[in-house]
N, C-alpha and C positions, 0 to 999 in steps of 0.2 A: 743607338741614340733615340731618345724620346722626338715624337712628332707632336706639333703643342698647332692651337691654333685660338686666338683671343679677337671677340667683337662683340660692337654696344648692345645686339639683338644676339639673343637664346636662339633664336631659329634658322639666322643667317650661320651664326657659329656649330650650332650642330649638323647643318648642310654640310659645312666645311670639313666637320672630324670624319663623318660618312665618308666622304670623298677620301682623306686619308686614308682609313682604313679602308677603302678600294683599292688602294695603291695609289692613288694620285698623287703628284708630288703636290710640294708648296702653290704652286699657281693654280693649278686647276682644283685647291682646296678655296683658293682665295677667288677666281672667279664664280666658282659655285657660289662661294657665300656673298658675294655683289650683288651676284640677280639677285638674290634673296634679299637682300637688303631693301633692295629697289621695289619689293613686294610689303614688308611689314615694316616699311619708314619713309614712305616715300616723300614724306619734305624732307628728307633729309639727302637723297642721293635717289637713282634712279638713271632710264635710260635716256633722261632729258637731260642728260647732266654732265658732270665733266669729272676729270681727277687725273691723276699719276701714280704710279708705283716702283719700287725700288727693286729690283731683282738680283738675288746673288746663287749662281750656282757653279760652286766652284770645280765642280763634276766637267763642267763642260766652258769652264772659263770664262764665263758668262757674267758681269757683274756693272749692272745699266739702271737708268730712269727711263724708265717707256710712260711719255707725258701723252697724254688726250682733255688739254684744255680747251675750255669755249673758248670760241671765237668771234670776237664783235661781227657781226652782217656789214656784207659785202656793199651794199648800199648806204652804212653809218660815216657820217662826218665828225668832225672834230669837231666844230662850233654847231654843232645839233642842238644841243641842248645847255650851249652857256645861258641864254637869258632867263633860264629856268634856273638857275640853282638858286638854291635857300640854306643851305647849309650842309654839315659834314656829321656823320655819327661820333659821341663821343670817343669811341677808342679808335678811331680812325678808317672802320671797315667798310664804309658805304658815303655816299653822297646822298642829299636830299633835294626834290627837286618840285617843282610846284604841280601839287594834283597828283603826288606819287608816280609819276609816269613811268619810269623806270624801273620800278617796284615792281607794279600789279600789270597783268595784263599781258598781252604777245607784243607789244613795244619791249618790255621788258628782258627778250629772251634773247641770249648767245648762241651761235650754231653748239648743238649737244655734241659730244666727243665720248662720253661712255662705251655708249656698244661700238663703236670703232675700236677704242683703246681693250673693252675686253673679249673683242677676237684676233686683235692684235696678240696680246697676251699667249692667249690659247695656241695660236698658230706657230708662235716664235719659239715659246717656252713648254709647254703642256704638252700632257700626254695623254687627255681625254677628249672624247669628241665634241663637238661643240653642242648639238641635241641633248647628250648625255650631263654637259655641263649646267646645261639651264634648265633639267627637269627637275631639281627639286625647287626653284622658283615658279615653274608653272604649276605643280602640284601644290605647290602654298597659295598661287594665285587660285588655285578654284575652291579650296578648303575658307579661305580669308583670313585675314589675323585677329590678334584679338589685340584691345586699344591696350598699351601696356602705360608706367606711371608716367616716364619722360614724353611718351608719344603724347600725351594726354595735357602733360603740361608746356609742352611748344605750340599746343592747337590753342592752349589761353593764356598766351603771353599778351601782357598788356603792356604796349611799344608806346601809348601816347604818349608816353612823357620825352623821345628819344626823336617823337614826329613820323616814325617809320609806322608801315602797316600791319594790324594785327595779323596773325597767319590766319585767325576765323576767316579774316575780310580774305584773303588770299581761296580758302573753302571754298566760302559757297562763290566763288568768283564765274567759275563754268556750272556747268549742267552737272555732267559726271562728278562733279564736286557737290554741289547742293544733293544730289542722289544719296552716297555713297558715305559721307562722313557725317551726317546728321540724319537724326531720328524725325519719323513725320510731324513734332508739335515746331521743329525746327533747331532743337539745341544740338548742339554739338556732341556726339557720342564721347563717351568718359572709361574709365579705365573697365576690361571685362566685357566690356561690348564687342562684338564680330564686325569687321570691315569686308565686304565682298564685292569685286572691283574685276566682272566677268568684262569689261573690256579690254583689262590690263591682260587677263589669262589668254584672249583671244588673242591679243599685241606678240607675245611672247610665245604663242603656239606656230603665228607664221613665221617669225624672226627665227625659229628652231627649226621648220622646217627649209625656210629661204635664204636664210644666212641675215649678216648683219647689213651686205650689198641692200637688203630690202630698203632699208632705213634711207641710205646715201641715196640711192639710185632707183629705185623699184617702187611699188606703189606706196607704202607708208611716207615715202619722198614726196612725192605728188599729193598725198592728203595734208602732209603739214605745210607744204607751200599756198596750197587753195586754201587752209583754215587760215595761218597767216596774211595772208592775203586780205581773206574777209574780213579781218576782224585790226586791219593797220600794223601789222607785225612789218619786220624787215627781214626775214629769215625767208630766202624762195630756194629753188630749186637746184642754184647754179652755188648756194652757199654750200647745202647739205652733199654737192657733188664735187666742190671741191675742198672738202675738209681732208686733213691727213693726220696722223698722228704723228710724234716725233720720238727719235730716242739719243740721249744724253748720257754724259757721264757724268756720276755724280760727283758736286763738289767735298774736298776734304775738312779736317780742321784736325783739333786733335785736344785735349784737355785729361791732365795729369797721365801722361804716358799710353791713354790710350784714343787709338784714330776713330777717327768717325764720318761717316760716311751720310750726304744727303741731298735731297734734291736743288738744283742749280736755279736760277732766276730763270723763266719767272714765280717759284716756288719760293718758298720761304724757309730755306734751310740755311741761306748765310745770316741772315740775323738770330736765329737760335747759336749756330759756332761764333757767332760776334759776341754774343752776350756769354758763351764758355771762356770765351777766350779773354772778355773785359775781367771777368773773374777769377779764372784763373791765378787771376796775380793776388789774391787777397787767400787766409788761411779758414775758407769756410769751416772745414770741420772743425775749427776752436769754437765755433760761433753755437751759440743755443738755437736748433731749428725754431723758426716762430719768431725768435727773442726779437725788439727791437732793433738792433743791430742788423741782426739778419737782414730783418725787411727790409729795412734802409739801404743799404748793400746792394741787394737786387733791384730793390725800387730806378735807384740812380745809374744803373747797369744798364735796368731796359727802357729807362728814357731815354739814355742816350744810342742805343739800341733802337727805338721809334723813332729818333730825328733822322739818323741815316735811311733806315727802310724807307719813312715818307718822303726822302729826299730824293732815290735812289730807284726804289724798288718801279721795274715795270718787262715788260717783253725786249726782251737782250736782241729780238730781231729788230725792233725800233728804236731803242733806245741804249747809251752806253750801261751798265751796271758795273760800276767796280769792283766786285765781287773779293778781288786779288786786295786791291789796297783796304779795305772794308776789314778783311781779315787778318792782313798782317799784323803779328804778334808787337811790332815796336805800337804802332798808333794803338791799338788795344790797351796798349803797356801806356801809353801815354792819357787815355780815358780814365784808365784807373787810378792814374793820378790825380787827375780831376778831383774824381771823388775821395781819394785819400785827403786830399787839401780843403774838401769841405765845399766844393761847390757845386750848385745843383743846378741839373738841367734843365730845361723848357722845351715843353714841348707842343708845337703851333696847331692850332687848327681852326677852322673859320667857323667864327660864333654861327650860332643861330639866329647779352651778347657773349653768352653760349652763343654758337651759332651753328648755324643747319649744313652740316655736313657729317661723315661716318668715317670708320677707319677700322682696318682689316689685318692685325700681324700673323704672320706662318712662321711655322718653323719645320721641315719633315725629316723622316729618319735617315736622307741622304744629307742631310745639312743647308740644303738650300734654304733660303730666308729670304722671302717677302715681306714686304711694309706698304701696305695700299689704300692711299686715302681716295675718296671720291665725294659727291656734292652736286648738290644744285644751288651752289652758291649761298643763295637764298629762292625760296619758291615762288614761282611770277602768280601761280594761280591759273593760268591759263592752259586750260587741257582740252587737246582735240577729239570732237563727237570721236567715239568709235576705237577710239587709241587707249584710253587711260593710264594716260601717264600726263604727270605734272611737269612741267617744261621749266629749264634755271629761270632765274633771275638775277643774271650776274651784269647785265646793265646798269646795272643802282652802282657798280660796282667802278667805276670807270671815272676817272676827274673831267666833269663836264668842261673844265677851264684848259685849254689848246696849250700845247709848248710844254706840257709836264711830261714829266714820267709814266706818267698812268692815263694819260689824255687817250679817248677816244682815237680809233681809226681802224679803218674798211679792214677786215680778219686780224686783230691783232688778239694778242692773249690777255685778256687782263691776268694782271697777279695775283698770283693764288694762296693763301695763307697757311696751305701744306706742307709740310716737314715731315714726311715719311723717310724714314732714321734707322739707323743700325752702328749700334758702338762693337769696337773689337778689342779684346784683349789677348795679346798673344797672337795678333794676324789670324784671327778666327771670330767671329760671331759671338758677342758676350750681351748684346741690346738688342732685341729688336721691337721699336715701339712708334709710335704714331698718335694723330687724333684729332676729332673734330675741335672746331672751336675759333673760325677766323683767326680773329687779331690776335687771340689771346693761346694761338696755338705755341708759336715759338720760344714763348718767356716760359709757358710750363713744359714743354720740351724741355729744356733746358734744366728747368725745377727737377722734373723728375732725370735727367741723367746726375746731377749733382747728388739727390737722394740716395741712388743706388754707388756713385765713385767714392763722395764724402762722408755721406755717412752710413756709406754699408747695409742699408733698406732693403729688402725683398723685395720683390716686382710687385704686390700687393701692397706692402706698405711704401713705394716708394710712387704707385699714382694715388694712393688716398693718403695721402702727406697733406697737410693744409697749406694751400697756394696760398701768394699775393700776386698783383696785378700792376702795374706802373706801365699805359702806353697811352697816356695821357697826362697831364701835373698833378692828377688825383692818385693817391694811393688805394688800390681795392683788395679787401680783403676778405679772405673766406670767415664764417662767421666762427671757425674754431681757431682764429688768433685770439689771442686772451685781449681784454679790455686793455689790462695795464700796460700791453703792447702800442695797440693804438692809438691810447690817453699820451705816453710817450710819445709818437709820433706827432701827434698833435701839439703838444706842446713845444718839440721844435721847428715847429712853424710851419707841419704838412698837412696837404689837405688826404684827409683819409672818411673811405666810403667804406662802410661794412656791410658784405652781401647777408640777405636771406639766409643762404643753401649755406650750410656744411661744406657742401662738396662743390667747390665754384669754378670756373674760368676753365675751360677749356676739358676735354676729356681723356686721359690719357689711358694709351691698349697699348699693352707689351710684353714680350717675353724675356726671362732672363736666361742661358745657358752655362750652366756651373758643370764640367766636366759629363758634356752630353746631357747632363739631364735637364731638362724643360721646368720652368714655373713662370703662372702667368701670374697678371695682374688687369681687371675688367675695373676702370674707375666706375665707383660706387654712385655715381650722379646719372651715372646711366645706367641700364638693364639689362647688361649683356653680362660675359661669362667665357673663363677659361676653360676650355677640353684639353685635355691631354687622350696621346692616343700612342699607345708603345707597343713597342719592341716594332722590327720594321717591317717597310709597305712592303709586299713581296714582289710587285709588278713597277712598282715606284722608279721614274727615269728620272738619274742622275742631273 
């Protein structure tokens, strides 16, 4: 069997195929290509950060969610920060709050769960060492990257009109930041420019020699509890010592005969199966991809798909999640009736997104299959002298209003917009895909599994398929829906928003397995790239 391995970054994913063809299996391809991530994307994920993965080795009967989300600090209240709210982003994946507080800053930051979650990994699943795992991220760190076109364009996204903060303003937020990411007249470095980030390389040389214990417990413990400290953070000592990771099974669904497999709440894999399963009931593959109809179809699928999430979705350790009733096939059956009958949903949010996160699929020549997303949320900006590394800002993240679902409280998880996935055909691995992109991950999850069930897409053409978006009353759409689509929409009475990008909403990384052999699909909105790597590992544990 072919060993495949598909990520947004060239340099995280050929770390990955290296490790392959060492023998590595699937994990220890996919945590190599983590650090590495955390090296040439770091607003996008990193060791300040958080994520989960999906792990199937059927070698050793092995088939789990190993979650390492942040964790609100141990000293956060519930009513912290209601007299501050001003609003909510439109697709739902942040709150706004007066003076950005939440945003920018080490107020901003959740206890990190990364390097917990990827020596967890390594220890449980892996069969390389962990030194060995992380050198070709410390090799990348002293070489530097080079700014590639999406890195380029998250550093000049212009958020004013949404009231969130630019990620420049997030830049030059620190020192290491003003250093490191702009040229001395002050601009911003742009694509082809070198990043060299010799604190991150030093960060990563002790954590290779001292383990990930440094972090929790050891002196990088103690420097981010004194920067925090100094600077009004809520993240101290006794947060970073009592973090833990957790491991889950993952929840089912299932759509046209075949299962599928994803992560449980607080991740976002039941409302991607809520919205297979709202459709299910309707005969997609008659429908013209793109067409009118189509759009319409999914549009009213994944509002009502957002009402439950926002209704719904938060940490199953504080809060109930119906996960069961959510997906049962009668109320699904009953949704889609809805929409057979012509009636449209509403979906609430309080007046007054790509988003920064990565995603890692494997595949190796034992069969094992990883799906591993990670993130910093979004980037606070806030990096300690001496560390270099950018710390989440998954704060913004949190409903400052008490008694919800998503309401703040002392270590709780917020929800994560993750859906790392693997579909099976025949009780085997036939999907394995994932991807950045908040709010907007689950509805193209979904996009892209229908592409490849309904209408028979390759893994290439079934994440560069033209999305739409419905997780708000606006319809969005990518800019390769035809006019006469959305002049249609518009004319029965929808509000429709047409993106910029070709290539919109969310990022989709996956593989497809057709009789052992491997083919990927790297969505084109981003800069990454499928490796294959064959015939098999020789030292590779099952």
């Amino acid at each position: 069997m072919d060993a495949m391995i598909v990520a947004p970054q060239p340099e995280a994913a050929e770390a990955g195929a290296a490790v392959l063809e060492r023998g590595g299996n699937a994990v220890d391809a996919a945590i190599a290509c983590a650090f590495v991530q955390g090296v040439v994307d770091p607003q996008m994920c990193g060791i300040g950060g958080f994520g989960s993965m999906q792990v199937y080795m059927p070698g050793r009967g092995i088939h789990e969610i190993l979650e390492f989300y942040a964790r609100a600090p141990l000293a956060a209240r519930p009513d912290m920060w209601t007299d501050l709210l001003v609003g909510q982003t439109r697709d739902g994946f942040g709150f706004l709050l007066k003076d950005n507080i939440s945003e920018i800053g080490h107020l901003a930051v959740c206890t990190p769960g990364s390097l917990k979650g990827y020596a967890e990994a390594l220890s449980r699943y892996g069969s390389f060492d962990w030194a060995d795992a992380m050198a070709p991220a410390i090799d990348q760190a002293r070489r530097g990257f080079m700014v590639r076109p999406h890195v380029h364009w998250y550093w000049s996204l212009d958020q004013s009109g949404s009231g969130e903060i630019d990620t420049v303003q997030k830049l030059r937020h620190s020192r290491t930041g003003r250093q490191i990411y702009f040229h001395p007249d002050g601009s911003v470095k742009r694509p082809g420019d070198i990043v060299r980030n010799p604190d991150l390389e030093r960060t990563l040389r002790r954590i290779a020699r001292d383990g990930a214990d440094l972090f929790y417990h050891g002196e990088i413990a103690g420097e981010i509890a004194a920067d925090m400290a100094a600077h009004g953070g809520l993240i101290g000592r006794e947060d970073l010592a009592a973090y833990r990771v957790s491991v889950a099974a993952p929840i089912w669904g299932d759509y046209r005969g075949h299962r599928i497999s994803t992560s449980p709440p607080p991740a976002s894999g039941f409302p991607m199966l809520q919205l297979l399963h709202i459709l299910e009931n309707f005969d997609i593959a008659a429908l013209e991809h793109g067409s009118a109809g189509h759009v319409r179809l999914l549009a009213e699928a994944m509002k009502r798909m957002t009402v439950d999430k926002d209704r719904h979705m938060g940490d199953p350790a504080y809060v109930e999640v119906p996960v069961d009733r959510l997906l049962d096939k009668e109320y699904c059956r009953a949704l889609a009736g809805e929409i057979r009958d012509g009636k449209r949903a509403e979906v609430s949010r309080l007046d007054r997104s790509s988003r920064d996160t990565t995603h890692i699929s494997v595949v190796d020549s034992q069969g094992n299959a990883v799906a591993l997303t990670h993130t910093l949320g979004s980037p606070s900006g806030a990096i300690t002298d001496g560390l270099g590394f950018m710390y989440n800002g998954t704060m913004a993240r949190f409903d400052p209003r008490p008694g919800r679902a998503g309401s703040i409280a002392p270590g709780k998880r917020r929800a994560s917009s993750a859906a790392p996935t693997i579909v099976f055909k025949d009780d085997r691995p036939f999907v394995v895909m994932g991807a950045p992109g908040g709010s907007y991950i689950a509805p193209s999850m979904a996009q892209g599994v229908m592409n490849v069930i309904d209408y028979g897409m390759s893994m290439l053409e079934a994440v560069s398929a033209p999305r739409v978006m419905a997780v708000s009353n606006t319809i969005d759409v990518s800019n390769r829906i035809r006019h006469s689509v959305t002049d249609a929409l518009a004319a029965q009475g929808y509000a429709v928003k047409r993106s910029w990008q070709s290539y919109a909403f969310a990022a989709l990384h996956g593989i497809r397995i057709d009789d052992g052999t491997c083919s990927g699909g790297a969505d084109p909105q981003r800069d990454g790239m499928a490796i294959r790597v064959r015939g098999p590992a020789a030292t590779a544990r099952p």
